[in-house]
C-alpha positions as CSV (number, residue, x, y, z in Angstrom):
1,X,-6.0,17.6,-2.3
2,X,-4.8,15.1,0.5
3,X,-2.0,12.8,-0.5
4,X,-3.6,9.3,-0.5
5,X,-0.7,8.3,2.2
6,X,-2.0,10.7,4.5
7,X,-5.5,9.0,4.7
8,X,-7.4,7.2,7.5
9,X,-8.2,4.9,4.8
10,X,-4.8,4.0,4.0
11,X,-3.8,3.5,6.7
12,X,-6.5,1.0,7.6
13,X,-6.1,-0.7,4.0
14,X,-2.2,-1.5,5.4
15,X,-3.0,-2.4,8.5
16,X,-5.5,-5.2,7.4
17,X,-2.5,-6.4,5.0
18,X,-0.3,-6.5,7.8
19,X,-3.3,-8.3,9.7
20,X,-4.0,-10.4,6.6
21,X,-0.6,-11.8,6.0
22,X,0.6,-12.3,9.3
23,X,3.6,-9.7,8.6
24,X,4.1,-6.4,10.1
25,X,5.9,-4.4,7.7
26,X,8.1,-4.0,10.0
27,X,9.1,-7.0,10.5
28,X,9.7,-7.5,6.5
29,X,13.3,-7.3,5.1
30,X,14.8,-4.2,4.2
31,X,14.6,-5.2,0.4
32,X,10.9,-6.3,0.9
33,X,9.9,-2.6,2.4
34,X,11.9,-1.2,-0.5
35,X,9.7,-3.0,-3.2
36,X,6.8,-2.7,-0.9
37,X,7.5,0.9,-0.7
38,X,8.3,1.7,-4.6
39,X,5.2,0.0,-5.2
40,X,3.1,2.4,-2.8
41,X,4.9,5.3,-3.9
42,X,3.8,4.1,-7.9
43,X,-0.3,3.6,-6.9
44,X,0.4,7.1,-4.9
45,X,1.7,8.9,-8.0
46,X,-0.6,6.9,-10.3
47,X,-3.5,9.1,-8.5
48,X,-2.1,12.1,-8.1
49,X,-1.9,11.8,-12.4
50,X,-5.2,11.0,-12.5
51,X,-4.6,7.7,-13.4
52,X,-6.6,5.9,-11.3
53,X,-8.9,6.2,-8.4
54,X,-8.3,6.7,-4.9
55,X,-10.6,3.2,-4.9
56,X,-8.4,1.7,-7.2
57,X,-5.4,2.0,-4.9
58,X,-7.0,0.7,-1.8
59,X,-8.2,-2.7,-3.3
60,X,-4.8,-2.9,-4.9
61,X,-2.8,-2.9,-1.8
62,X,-4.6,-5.6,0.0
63,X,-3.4,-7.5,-3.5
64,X,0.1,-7.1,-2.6
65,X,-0.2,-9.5,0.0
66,X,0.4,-12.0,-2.1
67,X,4.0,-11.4,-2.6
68,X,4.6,-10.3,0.6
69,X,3.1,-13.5,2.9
């Protein structure tokens, strides 16, 4: 099974929230990527469990916006 990091799709679904906030990620601070990036890693493992769907992930990243922008 692909890791849901790996996909076209994701990486789509954080480019529009880097479009969508005005913020590369890049550009966020370092303790903003880490939370950014625990969070990710959480939604990843959350679908690798079976926990939720691959679907589930990509609406909830655009969601993150909001505590990023």
């Amino acid at each position: 099974m692909e890791h849901i990091l790996d996909t076209p799709d994701f990486a789509r679904t954080l480019a529009q929230l880097s479009e969508e906030t005005g913020t590369p990620v890049s550009l966020l601070r370092d303790e903003s990527k880490l939370r950014l990036g625990r969070l990710v890693q959480r939604a990843a493992e959350c679908v690798s469990d079976d926990g939720c769907s691959v679907a589930a992930v990509l609406r909830f990243i655009p969601f993150l916006g909001t505590w990023i922008s």
